[in-house]
N, C-alpha and C positions, 0 to 999 in steps of 0.2 A: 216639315221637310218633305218635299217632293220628291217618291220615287219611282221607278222603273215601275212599269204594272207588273202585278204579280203572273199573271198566267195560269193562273188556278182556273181549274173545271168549278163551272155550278156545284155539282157534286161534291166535289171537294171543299168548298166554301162552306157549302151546309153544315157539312159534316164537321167542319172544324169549329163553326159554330153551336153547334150540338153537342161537343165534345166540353169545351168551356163555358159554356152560358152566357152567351155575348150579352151584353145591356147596352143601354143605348147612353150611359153617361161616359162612352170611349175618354177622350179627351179633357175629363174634369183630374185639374193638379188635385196635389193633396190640402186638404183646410189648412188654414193660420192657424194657429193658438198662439196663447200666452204664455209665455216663456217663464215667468214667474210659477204660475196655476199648475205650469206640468211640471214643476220641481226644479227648475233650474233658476242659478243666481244670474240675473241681468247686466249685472254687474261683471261679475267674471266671464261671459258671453263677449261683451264690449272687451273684457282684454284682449282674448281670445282673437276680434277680428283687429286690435291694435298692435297683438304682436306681429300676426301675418303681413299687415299694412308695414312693419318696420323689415319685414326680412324681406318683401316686395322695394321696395327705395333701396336695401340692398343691394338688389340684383340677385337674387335665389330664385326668381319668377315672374315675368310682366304682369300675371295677375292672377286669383283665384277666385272660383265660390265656396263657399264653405254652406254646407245646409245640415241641419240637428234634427232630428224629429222624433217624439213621442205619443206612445197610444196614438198612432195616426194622426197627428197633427206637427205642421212645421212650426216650431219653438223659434227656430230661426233661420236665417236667408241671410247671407251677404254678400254682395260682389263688390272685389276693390282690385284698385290695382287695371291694367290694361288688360285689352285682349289679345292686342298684337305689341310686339315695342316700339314700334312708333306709329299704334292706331289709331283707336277710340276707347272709351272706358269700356272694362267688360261688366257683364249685365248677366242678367240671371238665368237668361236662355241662349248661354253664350254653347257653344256646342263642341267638343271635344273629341279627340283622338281617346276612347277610352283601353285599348290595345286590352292587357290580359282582363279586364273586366268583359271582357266580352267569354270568358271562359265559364263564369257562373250560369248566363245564362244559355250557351250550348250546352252545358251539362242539365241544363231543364231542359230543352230542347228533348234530348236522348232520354230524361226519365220519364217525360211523357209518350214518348213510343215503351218502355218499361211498364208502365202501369195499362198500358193495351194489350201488351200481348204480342208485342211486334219486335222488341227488344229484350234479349235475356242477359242479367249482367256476367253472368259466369262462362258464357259462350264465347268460343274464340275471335278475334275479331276476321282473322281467315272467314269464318263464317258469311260474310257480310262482303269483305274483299279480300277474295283468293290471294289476292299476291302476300296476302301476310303468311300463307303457309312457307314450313321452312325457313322460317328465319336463322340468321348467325346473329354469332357474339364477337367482337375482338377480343383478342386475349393480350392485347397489349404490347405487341412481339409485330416487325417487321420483316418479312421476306428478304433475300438479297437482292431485291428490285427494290426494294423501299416500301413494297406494298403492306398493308397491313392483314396478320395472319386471324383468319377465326375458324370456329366450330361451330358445330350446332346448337343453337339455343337451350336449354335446358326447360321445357314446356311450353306452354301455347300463351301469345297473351291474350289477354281479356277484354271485352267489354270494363269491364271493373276496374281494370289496370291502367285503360285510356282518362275514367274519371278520378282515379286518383293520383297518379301521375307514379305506375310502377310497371311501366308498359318495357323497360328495357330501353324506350328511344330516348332522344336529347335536342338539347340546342345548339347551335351549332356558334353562340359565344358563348357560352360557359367554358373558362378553361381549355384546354387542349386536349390533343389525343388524335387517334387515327380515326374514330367515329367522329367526329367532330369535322375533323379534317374530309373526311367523305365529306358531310352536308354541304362545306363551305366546296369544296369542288364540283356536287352536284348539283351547285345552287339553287338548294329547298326553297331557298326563300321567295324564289322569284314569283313576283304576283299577275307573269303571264300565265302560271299553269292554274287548271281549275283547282277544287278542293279534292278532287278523286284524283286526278291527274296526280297532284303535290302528295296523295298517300299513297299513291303505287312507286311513286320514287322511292320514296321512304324505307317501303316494303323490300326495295333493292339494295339497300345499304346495310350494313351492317349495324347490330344493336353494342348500344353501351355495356348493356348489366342482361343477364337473364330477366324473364319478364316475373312481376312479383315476388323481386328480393330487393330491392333497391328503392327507396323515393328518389326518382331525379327527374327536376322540371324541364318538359321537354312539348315536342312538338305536337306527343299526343292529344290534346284538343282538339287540334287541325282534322286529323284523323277521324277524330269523333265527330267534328263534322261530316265529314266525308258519307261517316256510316248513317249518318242521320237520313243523308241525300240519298243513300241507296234504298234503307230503311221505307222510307217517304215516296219516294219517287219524286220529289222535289229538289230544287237546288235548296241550300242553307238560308237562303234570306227567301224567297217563300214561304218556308215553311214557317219561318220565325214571326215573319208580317201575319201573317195569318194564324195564326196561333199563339204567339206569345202577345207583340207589339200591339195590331191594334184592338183585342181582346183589352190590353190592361189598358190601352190610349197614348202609347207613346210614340208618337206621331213625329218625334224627333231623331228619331233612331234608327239607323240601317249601314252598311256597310260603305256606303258611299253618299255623299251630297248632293242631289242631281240636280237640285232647283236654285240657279245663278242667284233667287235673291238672296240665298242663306249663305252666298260663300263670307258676307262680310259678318256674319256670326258664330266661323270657325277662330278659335283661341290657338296662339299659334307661342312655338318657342323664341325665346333669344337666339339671332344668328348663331353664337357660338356654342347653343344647347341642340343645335338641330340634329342631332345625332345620336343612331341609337343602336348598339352592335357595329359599328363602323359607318351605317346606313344612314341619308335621311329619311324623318318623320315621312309615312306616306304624304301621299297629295290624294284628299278625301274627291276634290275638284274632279278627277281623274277615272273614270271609270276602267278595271282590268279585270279579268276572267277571274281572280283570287277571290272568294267570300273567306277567309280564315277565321274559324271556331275557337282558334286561340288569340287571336288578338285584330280583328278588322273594323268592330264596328267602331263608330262615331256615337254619343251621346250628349246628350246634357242632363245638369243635375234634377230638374224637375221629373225629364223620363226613368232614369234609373234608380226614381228615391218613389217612383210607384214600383217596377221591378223590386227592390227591395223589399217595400213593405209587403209586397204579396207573398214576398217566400215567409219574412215574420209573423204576419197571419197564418201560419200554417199552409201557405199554399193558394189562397185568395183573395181577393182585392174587387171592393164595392159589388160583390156578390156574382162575380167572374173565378168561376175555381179551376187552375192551371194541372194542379197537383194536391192528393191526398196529403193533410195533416203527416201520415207514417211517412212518405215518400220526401217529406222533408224534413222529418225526424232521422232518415236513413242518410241523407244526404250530410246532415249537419254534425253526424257521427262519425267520429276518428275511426279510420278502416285501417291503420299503419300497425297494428297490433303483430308484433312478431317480424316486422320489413325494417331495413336498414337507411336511417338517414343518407343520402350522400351527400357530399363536399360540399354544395351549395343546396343549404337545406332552407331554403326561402322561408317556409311559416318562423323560424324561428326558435328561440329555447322556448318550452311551457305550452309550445301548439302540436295536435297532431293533422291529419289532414282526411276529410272526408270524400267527397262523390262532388269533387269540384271548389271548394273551400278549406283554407284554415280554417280548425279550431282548435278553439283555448280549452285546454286539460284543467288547469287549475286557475283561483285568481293569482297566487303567487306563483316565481320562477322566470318570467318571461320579464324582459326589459321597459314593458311599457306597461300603463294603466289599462284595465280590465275584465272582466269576469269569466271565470268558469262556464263553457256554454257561447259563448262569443264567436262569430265566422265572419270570416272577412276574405278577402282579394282585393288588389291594386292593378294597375296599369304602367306600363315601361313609361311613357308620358309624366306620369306624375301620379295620377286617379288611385283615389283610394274608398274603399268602403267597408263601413265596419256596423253590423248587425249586434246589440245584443239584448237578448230574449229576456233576461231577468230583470233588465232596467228598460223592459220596453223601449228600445231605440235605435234608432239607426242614423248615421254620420257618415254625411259625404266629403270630400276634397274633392277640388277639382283644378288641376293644373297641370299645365304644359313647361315641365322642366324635368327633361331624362336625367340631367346631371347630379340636379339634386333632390330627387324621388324622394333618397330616404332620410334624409335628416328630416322635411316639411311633411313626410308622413309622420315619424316621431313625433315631433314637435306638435304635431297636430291633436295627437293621443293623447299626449301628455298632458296640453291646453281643454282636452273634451271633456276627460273626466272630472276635473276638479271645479265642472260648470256644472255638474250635481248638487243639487241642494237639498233633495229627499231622494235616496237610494233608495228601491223596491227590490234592493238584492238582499234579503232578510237569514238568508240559510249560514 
């Protein structure tokens, strides 16, 4: 995918190269294997992609890839199903709206200015962008204007708070309420304003919850970009092209589409799914001043299933190291210790939630198949992806239907695990 030039100094090129050990095999996918050899029934694989094939003819989705992989190698690959619904077949480099899958990897973004020395996680984010000093809370109570009434926040948030999502802020469709009601009047969402621009709004609005008493999914990623950009001195897709992307080779990934030949290998909804929050799907075609750290980029499953395996190797991929082995130990560890669920507690029963992902507390409790050790994140689109360490593996979804996210995500768990045929989870 062809994009924007980055605008990096020499200097800065270098250095980013120095920083991660660029190789020169960028661009090489992950190897085939055999699907058998690495433990899985071939058999139940084939149902796996014949059930998705019967909920595709459906109408739950014009089409998916589904990709498995073990000890570094792809067990399997499938595309069925369309790309668009009334395209062409979609194909294995079909390329997606991956929305909150874009939240794992800003949250590397930010832990590698962490491991320099550039980022502290316990530092307020005021630190980084003043306007967060002084924040309010709503207390839920209306003025005799209709306004909504607050006070002062009850601490500072955090660095920590943005990658775990206890920062106080929100989304502006979850539910109702007077904070809520702010974003949708100051429309956050607008993808004319930059990523600094969309956190200084933010910083003007009122918070949900005090910061670090509450899990509520919200906008803070966007933010974390933001501070990356300050952090950096780069916008968010510099730094990420040069640093994360073409370090690991995924050369399909960026915030927008620029290059006309690829627009026919964007995977797109059913007219009647095209919505998400009231909104449509971006238009990736489309370039706007927005990079959002919570949900902008574009993917496909061959780039984000090297991304993946690099965080399941500890941190590196084909002898490119992003991150220390601990720094993704820290990441993939439950931080919600003593912080309160709220109303819409997305990981789930049986997960808690670390430095940017679910994860699984136990194998049992939780609605779906699993292990103990397990991290994952999804996409409003459909995108789902799920890491687990003890069965060396990682499993993509990839589909464009906000409507029905979560059932073909379940469905999807539930069809993965029982494509085991020697478990390495021995404990």
């Amino acid at each position: 995918m062809k994009r924007l030039k980055s605008g990096l100094s020499v200097a800065a090129l270098a250095l980013a190269a120095t920083l991660v050990g660029v190789t020169g095999s960028w661009a090489q996918d992950l190897p085939r294997g055999d699907a058998k050899a690495l433990g899985f029934d071939p058999a139940r694989l084939a149902r796996m992609d014949a059930t998705f094939g019967a909920l595709i003819e459906k109408g739950m989705t014009p089409g998916a890839v589904i990709m498995v992989i073990r000890d570094g190698q792809v067990a399997h690959l499938s595309a069925m199903g369309k790309r668009t619904p009334d395209g062409d077949a979609m194909t294995e480099d079909s390329i997606f709206r991956i929305y909150s899958m874009t939240k794992p990897i800003t949250s590397v973004a930010a832990m590698m200015l962490v491991e320099e020395g550039r980022l502290i996680l316990n530092a307020p984010v005021a630190t980084y962008l003043p306007a967060f000093k002084n924040m309010t809370v709503v207390t839920g109570e209306k003025d005799a204007d209709g306004n909504a009434v607050t006070r002062p926040a009850k601490g500072a948030m955090t660095v920590q708070d943005l990658l775990r999502h206890t920062s106080g802020l929100t989304y502006g469709f979850f539910g109702a309420g007077p904070a809520r009601e702010a974003y949708k009047a100051a429309e956050v969402a607008s993808a004319e304003n930059t990523g600094i621009e969309q956190a200084n709004l933010l910083a003007s609005l009122p918070l949900e919850h005090d910061p670090g008493t509450v899990w509520e999914y919200s906008r803070a990623t966007d933010v974390l970009g933001a501070v990356v950009e300050v952090v950096s001195g780069q916008s968010l897709e510099d730094f990420m092209k040069a640093r994360i992307f073409d370090p690991l080779g995924m050369t399909d990934t960026a915030f927008y589409v620029d290059d006309e030949a690829d627009f026919d290998r964007i995977a797109e909804p059913f007219a009647d799914q095209d919505t998400l929050g009231g909104s449509s799907l971006f238009d990736p075609r489309v370039r706007k001043p927005n990079q959002s750290g919570g949900g902008g980029l574009m993917s496909t499953a061959q780039d984000y299933a090297k991304f993946a395996q690099m965080m399941l190797n500890g941190g590196e991929l084909n002898g490119t190291r992003l991150l220390s082995p601990k720094t993704v130990q820290l990441m993939t560890s439950d931080h919600l210790k003593g912080i309160k669920p709220g109303k819409y507690y997305l990981p789930g029963a049986g997960y808690g939630f670390g430095l940017g992902y679910a994860v699984r507390l136990e194998d049992g409790n939780a609605p779906s198949f699993g292990t103990a050790g397990e991290f994952n994140w999804g996409g409003a689109a459909g995108t789902g992806y799920y890491t687990d360490p003890k069965e060396n593996m990682i499993a993509l979804l990839m589909i464009q239907s906000p409507a029905n996210r979560g059932p073909l995500r379940l469905i999807f768990r539930n069809l993965l695990y029982p494509t085991i045929a020697e478990s390495r989870n021995d404990d």
